[in-house]
ZADO-1210 file (C-alpha; in nm, 4 decimals, padded with zeros to 6 digits):
<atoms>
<atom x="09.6056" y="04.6614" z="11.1709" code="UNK" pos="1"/>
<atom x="09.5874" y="05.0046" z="11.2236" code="UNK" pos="2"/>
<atom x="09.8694" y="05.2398" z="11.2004" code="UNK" pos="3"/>
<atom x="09.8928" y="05.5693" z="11.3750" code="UNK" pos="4"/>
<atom x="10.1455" y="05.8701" z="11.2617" code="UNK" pos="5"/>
<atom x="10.3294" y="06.0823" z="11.5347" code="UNK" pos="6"/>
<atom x="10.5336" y="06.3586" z="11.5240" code="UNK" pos="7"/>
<atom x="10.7511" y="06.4526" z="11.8266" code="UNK" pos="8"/>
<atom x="10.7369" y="06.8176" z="11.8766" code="UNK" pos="9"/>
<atom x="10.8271" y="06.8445" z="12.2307" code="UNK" pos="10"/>
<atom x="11.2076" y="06.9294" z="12.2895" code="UNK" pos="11"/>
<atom x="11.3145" y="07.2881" z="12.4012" code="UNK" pos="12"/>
<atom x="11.5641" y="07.3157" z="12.1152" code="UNK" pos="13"/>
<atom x="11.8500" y="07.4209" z="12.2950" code="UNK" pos="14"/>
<atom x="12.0997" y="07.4693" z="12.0439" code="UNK" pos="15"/>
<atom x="11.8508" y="07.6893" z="11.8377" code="UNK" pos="16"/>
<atom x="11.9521" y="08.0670" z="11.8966" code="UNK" pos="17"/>
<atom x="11.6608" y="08.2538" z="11.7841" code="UNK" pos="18"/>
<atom x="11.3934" y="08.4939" z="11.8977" code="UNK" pos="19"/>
<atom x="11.1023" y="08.2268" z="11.9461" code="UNK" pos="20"/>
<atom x="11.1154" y="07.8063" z="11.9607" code="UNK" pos="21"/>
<atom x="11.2888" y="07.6865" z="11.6370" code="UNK" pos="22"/>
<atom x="10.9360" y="07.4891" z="11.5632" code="UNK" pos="23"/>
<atom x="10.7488" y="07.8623" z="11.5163" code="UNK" pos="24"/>
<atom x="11.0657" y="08.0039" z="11.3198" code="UNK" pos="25"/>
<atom x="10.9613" y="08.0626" z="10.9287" code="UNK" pos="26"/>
<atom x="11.1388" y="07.7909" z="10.6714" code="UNK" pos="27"/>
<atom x="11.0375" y="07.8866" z="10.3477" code="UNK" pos="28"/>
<atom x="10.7261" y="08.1673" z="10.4024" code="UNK" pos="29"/>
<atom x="10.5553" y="07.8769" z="10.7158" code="UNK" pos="30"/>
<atom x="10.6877" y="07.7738" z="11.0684" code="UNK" pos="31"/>
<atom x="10.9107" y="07.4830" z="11.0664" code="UNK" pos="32"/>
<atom x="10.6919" y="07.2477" z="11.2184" code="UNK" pos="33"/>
<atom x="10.4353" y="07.2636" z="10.9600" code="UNK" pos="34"/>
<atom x="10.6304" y="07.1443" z="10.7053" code="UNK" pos="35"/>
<atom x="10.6941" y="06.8068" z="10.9131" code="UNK" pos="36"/>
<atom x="10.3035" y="06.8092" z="11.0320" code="UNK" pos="37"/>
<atom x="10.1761" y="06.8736" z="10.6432" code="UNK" pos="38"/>
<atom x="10.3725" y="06.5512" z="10.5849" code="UNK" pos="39"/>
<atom x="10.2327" y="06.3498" z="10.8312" code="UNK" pos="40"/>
<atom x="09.9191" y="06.4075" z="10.7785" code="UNK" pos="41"/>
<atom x="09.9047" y="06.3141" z="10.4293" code="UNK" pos="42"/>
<atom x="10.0772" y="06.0389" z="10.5186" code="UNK" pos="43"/>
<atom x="09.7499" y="05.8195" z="10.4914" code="UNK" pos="44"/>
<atom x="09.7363" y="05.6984" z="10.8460" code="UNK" pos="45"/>
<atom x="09.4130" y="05.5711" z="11.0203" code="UNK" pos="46"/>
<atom x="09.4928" y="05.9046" z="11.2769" code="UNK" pos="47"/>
<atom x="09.7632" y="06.1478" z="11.3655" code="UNK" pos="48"/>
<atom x="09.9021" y="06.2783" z="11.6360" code="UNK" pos="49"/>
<atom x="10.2014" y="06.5554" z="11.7979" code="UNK" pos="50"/>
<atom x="10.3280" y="06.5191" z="12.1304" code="UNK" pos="51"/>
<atom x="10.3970" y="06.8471" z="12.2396" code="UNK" pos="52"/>
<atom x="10.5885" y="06.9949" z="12.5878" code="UNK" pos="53"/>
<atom x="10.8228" y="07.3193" z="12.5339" code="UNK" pos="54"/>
<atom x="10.6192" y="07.5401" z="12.3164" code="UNK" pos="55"/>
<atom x="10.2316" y="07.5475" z="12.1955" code="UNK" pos="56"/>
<atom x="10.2149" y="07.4384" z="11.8825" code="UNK" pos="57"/>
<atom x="09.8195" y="07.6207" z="11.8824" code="UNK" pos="58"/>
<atom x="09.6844" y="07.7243" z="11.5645" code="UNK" pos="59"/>
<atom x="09.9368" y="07.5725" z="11.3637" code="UNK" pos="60"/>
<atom x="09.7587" y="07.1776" z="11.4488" code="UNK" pos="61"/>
<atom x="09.5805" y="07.1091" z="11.1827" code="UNK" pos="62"/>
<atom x="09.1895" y="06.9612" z="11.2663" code="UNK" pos="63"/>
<atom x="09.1699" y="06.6100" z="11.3821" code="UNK" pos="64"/>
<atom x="09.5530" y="06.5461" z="11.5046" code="UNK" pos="65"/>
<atom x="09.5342" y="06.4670" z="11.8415" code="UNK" pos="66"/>
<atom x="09.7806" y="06.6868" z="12.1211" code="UNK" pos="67"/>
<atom x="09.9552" y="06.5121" z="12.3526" code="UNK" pos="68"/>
<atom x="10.0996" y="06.7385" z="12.6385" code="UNK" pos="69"/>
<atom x="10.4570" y="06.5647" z="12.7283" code="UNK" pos="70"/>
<atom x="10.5042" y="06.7181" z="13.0716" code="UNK" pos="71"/>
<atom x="10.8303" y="06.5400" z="13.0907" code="UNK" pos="72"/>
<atom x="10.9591" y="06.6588" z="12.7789" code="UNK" pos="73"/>
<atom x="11.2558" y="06.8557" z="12.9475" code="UNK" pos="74"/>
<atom x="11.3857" y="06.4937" z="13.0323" code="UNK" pos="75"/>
<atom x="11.4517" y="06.3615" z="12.6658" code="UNK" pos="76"/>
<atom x="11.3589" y="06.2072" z="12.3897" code="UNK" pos="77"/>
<atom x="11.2321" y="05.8641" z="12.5243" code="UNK" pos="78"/>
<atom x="10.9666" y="06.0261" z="12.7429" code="UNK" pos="79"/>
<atom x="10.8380" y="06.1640" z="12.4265" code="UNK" pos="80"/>
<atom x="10.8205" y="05.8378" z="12.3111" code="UNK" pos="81"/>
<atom x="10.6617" y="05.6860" z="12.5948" code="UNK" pos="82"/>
<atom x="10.3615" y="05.8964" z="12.5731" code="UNK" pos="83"/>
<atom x="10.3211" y="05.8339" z="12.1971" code="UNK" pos="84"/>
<atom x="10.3430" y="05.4654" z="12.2709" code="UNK" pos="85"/>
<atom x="10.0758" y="05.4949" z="12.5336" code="UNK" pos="86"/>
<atom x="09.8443" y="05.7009" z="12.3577" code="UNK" pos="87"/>
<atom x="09.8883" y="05.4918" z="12.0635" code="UNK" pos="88"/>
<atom x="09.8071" y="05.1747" z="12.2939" code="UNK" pos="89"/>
<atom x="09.5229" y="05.3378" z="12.4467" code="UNK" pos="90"/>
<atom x="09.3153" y="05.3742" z="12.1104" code="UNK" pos="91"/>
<atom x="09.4420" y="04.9885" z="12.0013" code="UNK" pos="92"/>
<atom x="09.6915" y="05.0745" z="11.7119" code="UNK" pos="93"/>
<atom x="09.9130" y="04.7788" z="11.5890" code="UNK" pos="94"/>
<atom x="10.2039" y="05.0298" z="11.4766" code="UNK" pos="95"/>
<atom x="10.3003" y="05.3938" z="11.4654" code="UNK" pos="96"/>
<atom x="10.5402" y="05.5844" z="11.2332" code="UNK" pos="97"/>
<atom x="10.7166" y="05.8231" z="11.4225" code="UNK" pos="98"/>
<atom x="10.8809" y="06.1784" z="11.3284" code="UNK" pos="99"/>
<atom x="11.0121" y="06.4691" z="11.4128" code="UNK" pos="100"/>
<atom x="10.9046" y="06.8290" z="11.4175" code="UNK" pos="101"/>
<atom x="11.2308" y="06.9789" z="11.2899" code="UNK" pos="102"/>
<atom x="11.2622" y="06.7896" z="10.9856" code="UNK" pos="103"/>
<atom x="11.0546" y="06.9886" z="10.7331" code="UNK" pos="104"/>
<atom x="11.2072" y="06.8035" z="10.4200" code="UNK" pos="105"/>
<atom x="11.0778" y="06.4634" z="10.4724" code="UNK" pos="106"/>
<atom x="10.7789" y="06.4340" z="10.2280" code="UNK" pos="107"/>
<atom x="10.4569" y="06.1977" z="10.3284" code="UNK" pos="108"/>
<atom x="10.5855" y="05.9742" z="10.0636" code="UNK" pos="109"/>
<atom x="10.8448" y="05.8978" z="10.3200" code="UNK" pos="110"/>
<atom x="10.5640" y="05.8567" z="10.5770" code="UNK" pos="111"/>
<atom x="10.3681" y="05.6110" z="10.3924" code="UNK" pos="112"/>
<atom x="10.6825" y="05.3998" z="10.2524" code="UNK" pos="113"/>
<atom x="10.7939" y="05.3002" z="10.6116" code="UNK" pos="114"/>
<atom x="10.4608" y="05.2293" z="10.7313" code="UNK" pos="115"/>
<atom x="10.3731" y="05.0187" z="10.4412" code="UNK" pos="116"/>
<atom x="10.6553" y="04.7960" z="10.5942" code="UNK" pos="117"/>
<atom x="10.5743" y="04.5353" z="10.7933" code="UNK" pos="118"/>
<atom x="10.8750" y="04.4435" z="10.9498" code="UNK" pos="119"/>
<atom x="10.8274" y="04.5166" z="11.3833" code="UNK" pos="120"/>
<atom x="11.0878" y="04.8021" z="11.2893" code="UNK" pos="121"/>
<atom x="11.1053" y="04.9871" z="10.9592" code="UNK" pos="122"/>
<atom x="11.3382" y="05.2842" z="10.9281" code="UNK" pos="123"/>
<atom x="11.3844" y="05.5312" z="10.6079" code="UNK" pos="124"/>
<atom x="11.7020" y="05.5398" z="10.4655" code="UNK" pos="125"/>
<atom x="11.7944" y="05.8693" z="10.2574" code="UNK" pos="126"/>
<atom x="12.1343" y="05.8370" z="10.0419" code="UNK" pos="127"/>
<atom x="12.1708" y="05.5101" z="10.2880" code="UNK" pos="128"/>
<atom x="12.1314" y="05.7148" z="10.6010" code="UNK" pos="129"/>
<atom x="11.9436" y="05.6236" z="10.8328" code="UNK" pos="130"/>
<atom x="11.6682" y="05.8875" z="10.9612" code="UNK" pos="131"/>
<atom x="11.3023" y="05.9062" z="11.0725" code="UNK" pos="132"/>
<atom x="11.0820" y="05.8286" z="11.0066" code="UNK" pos="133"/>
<atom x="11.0187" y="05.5159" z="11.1793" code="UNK" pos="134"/>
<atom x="10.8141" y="05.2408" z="11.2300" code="UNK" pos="135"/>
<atom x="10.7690" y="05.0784" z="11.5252" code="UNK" pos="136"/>
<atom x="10.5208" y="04.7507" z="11.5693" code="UNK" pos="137"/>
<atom x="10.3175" y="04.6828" z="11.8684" code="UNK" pos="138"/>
<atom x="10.5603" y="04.4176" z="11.9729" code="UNK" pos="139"/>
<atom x="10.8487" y="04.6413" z="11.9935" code="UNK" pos="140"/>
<atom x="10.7042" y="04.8733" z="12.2681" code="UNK" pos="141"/>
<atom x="10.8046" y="04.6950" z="12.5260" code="UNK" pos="142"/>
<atom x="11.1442" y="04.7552" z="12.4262" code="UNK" pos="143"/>
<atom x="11.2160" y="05.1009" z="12.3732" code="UNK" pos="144"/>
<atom x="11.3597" y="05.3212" z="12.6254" code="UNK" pos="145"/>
<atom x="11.1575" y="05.4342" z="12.8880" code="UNK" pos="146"/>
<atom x="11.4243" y="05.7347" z="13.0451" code="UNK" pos="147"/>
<atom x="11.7086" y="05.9447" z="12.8476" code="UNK" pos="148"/>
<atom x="11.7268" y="06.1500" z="12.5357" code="UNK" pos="149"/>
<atom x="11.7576" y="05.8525" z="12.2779" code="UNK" pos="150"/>
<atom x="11.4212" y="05.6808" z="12.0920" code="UNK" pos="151"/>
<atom x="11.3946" y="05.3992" z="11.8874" code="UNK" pos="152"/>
<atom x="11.7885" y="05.4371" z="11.7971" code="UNK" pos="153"/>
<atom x="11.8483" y="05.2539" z="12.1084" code="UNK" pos="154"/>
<atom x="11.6770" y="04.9639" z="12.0122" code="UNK" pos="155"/>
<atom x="11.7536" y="04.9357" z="11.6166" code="UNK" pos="156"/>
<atom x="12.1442" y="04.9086" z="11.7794" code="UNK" pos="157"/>
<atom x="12.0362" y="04.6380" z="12.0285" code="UNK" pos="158"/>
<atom x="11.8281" y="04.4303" z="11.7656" code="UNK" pos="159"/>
<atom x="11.9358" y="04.4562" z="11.4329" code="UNK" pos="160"/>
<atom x="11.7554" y="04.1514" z="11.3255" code="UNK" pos="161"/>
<atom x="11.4219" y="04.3108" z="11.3765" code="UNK" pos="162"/>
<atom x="11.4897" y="04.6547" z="11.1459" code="UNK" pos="163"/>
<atom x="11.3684" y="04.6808" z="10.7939" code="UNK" pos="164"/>
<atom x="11.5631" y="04.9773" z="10.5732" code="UNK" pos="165"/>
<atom x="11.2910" y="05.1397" z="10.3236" code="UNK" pos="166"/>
<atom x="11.4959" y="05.3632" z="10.0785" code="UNK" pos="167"/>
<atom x="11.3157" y="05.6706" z="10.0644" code="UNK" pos="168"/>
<atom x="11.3334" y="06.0387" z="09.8698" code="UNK" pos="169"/>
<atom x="11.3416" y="06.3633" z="10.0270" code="UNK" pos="170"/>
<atom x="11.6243" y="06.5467" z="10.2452" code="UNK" pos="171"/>
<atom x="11.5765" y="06.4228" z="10.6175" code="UNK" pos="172"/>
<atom x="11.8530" y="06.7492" z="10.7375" code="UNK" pos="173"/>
<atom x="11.6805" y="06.8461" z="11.0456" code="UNK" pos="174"/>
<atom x="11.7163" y="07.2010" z="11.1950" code="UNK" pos="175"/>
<atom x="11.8966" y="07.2086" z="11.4896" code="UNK" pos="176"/>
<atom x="12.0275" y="07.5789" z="11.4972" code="UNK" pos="177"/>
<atom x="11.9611" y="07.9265" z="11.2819" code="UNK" pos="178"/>
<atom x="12.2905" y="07.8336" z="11.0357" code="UNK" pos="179"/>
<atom x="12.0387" y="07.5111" z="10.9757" code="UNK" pos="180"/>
<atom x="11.7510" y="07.6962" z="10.9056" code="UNK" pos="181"/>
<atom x="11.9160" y="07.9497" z="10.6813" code="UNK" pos="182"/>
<atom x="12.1315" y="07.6622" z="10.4806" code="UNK" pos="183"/>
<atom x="11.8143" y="07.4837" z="10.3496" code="UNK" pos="184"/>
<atom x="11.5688" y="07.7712" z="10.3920" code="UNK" pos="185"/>
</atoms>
């Protein structure tokens, strides 16, 4: 079964007051969002990809992820999702690990732990948090919200019996705001 890796990189990041998107701000001497994209890609995965929607991500895509434009990104997370799901459905995937853009502290060892999992839903756990990224089975599609600003969340709440926890190292802070980016820069 092939697995695909996704990072969501679409949201306007609102509560980020900065001069440019919060994805293009420099953490440690690179934008944010290549921290998150380095990970995923050396994650191992049979192909990568970042939906993107509020800012162009450009340059900083490395060769051979794929770019999927979420026009609807200004309606929430689960739209995000949906075109993740459908690309991922469109090129016959069994699975795909999803992530986020803003979390430039999750290493690909992360990555490759939860999709080594083959539970229909596996989610990292860091200091028994729960936090992407996650794993999400072909058979769970179906399931996950289609409208709103939740993702898989929704649907590790409604079906508990289906979620695997895979302990994982790393710091899964994500940045939400410039008192974020300076506390783990």
């Amino acid at each position: 079964m092939s697995t695909a890796g996704i990072l969501l990189a679409a949201g306007g990041g609102s509560r980020f007051d900065g001069p440019e998107h919060k994805l293009l701000s420099e953490f440690r001497g690179r934008p944010l969002v290549c921290w998150a994209l380095s990970a995923v890609t050396a994650g191992g995965f049979d192909e990568v990809a970042v939906i993107v929607g509020a800012v162009d991500l450009g340059t900083l895509v490395p060769a051979g992820v794929s770019v999927i434009e979420n026009a609807d990104w200004a309606t929430g997370q689960a739209s995000s999702l949906q075109a993740a799901v459908s690309w991922a459905g469109a090129r016959d995937h069994g699975a795909i690990v999803i992530g986020l853009g803003d979390q430039p502290l999750v290493p690909s060892s992360a990555w490759t732990a939860v999709a080594s999992t083959p539970s229909p839903i596996a989610v990292a756990t860091f200091e028994g948090q729960r936090r992407p990224p996650v794993r999400l089975g072909r058979e769970v599609w179906p399931l996950l919200p289609t409208v709103g600003d939740e993702g898989a969340r929704v649907l590790m709440g409604e079906r508990p019996d289906l979620v695997r926890e895979v302990v994982c190292e790393g710091q899964p802070a994500d940045i939400d705001n410039k008192e974020d980016l300076h506390r783990w820069s």
